[in-house]
C-alpha positions in Angstrom: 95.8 47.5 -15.5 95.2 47.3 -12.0 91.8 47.1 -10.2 90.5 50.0 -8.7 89.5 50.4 -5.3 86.1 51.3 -4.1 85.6 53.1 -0.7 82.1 51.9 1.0 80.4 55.4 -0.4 81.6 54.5 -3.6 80.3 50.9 -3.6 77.0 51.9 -2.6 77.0 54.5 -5.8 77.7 52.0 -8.4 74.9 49.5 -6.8 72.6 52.3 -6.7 71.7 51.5 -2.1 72.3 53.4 0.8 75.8 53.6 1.9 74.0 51.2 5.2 72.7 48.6 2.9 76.6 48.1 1.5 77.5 47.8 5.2 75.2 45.6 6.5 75.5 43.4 2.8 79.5 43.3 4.1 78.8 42.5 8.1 76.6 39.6 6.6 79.3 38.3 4.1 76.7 38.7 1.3 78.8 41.4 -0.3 82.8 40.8 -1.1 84.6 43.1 1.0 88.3 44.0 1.8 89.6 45.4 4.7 92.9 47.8 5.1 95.5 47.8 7.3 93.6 50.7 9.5 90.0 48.7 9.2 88.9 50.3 7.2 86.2 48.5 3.7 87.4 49.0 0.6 86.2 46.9 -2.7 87.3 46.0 -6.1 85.1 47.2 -8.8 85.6 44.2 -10.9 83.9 42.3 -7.7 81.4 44.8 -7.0 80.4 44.6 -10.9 80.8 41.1 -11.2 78.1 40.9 -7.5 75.6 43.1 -9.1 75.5 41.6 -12.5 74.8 38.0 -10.7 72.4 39.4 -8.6 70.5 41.0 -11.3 70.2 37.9 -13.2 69.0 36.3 -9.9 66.3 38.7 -9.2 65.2 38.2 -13.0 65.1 34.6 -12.6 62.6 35.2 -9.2 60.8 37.8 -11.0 60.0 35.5 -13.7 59.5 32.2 -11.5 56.7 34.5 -9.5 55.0 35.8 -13.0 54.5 32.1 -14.4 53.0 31.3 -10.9 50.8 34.6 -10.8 49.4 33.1 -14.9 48.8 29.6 -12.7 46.7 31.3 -10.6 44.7 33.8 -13.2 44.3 30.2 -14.8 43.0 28.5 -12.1 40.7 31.3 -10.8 38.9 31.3 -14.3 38.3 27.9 -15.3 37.1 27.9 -11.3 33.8 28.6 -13.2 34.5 32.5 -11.7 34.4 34.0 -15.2 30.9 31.8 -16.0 29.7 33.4 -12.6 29.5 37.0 -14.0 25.9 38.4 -15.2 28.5 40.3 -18.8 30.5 36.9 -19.4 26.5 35.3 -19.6 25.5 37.6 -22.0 28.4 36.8 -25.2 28.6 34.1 -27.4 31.3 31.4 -27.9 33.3 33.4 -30.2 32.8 36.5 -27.5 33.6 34.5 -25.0 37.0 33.5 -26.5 37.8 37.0 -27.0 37.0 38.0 -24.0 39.5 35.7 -22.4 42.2 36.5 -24.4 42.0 40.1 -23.3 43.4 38.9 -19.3 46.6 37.4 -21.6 47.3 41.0 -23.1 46.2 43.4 -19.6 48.8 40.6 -18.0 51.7 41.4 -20.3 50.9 44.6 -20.3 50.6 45.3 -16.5 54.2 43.3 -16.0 55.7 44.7 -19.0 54.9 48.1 -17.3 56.1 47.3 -14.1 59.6 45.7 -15.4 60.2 49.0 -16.9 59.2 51.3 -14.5 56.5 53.2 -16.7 58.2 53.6 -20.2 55.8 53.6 -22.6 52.8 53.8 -20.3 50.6 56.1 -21.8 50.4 54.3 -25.4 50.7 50.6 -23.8 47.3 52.1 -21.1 45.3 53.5 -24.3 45.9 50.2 -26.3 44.6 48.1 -23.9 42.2 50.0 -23.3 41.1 50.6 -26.5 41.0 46.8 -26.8 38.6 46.3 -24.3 36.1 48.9 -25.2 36.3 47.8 -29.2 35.2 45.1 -28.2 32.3 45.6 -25.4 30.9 47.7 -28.3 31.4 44.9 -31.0 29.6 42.6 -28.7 27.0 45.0 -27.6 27.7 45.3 -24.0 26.9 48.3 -22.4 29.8 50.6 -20.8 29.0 49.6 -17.4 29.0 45.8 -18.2 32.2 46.5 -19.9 33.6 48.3 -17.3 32.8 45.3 -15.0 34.7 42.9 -17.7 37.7 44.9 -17.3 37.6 45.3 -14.0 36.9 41.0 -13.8 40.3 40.7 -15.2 42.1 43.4 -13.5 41.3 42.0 -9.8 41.3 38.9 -10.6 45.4 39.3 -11.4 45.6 41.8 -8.6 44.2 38.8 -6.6 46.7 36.1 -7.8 49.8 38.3 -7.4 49.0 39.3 -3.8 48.8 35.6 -3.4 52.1 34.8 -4.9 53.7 37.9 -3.1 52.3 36.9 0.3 53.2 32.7 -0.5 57.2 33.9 -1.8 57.2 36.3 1.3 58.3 39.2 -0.8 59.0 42.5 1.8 56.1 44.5 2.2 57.9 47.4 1.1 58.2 45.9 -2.4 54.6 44.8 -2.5 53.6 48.2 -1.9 55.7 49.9 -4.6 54.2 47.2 -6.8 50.8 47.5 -6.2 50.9 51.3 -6.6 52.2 50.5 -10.0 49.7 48.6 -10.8 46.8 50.6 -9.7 48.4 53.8 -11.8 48.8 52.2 -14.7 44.9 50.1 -14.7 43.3 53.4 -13.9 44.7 54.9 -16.9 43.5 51.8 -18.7 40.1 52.6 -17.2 40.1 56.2 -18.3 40.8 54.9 -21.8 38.3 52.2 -22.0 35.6 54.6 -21.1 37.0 57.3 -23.6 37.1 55.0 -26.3 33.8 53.7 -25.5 31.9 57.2 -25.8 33.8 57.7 -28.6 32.9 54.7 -30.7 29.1 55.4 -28.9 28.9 58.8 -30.7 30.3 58.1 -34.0 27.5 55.7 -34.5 24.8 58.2 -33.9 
């Protein structure tokens, strides 16, 4: 069976860019291209398949070099003596503690988790975690605004550390944008369910 033959249009469907993006991709040599007789681009689909597969694993491979260096940098921030700094982190125990800084491991997973798959899931993955973090403000009797600054702790903190890691891998500020939106959207609604949940649990033990 022979190969089939992609005009620049149809290139630019199956990699899901701007029929410009293909062409600049080919001017550049980035992109495998043929030319016909007339001058014209044409491409084999078993090329153009082959590109987009190795790119895809390449971008996965960055994506998940620049999370590993965003946890570094949560680390670092907190054992900085940051998370001893805060007037809510002073009022739990060691065990509290503990919990408490777990809960940065799961809104982290979470938050990427969400991004990687462009919202699927969203609305359970924002009430769970925010149902985490009010569960246990109210186990450790902290009020709703101290555990609204817990939250809130851990959500800038990795807001911080990925706009450092964007900024030091020089990522397009197109991409940055789309990302932080994404990661506003989705904390908000972990917000909204964290103070839910806390009125909630407040009311069923009057």
């Amino acid at each position: 069976m022979t190969d089939e033959w992609l005009s620049l249009s149809d290139a630019a469907k199956v990699l899901g860019v701007h029929p410009s993006t293909v062409r600049l991709w080919s001017d550049k040599g980035v992109l495998p291209t043929h030319k016909t007789q007339g001058g014209h681009r044409r491409y084999k689909s078993s090329e153009i398949s082959l590109w987009a597969e190795s790119k895809q694993r390449s971008h996965e491979i960055e994506t998940e070099r620049m999370m590993q260096e965003v946890i570094k940098s949560v680390r670092m921030q907190i054992s900085e003596g940051r998370l001893q700094a805060e007037a809510w982190y002073k009022k739990l125990d060691d065990d509290a503690r503990v919990q408490y800084r777990m809960s940065a491991r799961s809104l982290f997973h979470g938050l990427m988790n969400y991004v990687a798959t462009s919202g699927a899931d969203a609305e359970s993955e924002s009430y769970a975690i925010g149902y985490e973090y009010a569960s246990r403000a109210h186990r450790y009797s902290l009020s709703y605004v101290d555990a609204v600054r817990a939250f809130l702790f851990f959500r800038n903190t990795l807001i911080e550390s990925v706009i450092k890691v964007y900024r030091d891998a020089n990522v397009p500020s197109g991409q940055t944008a789309e990302t932080f939106g994404k990661m506003y959207t989705f904390t908000d609604e972990i917000l909204i369910s964290l103070l839910h949940t806390y009125e909630s649990l407040g009311n069923a033990n009057r």
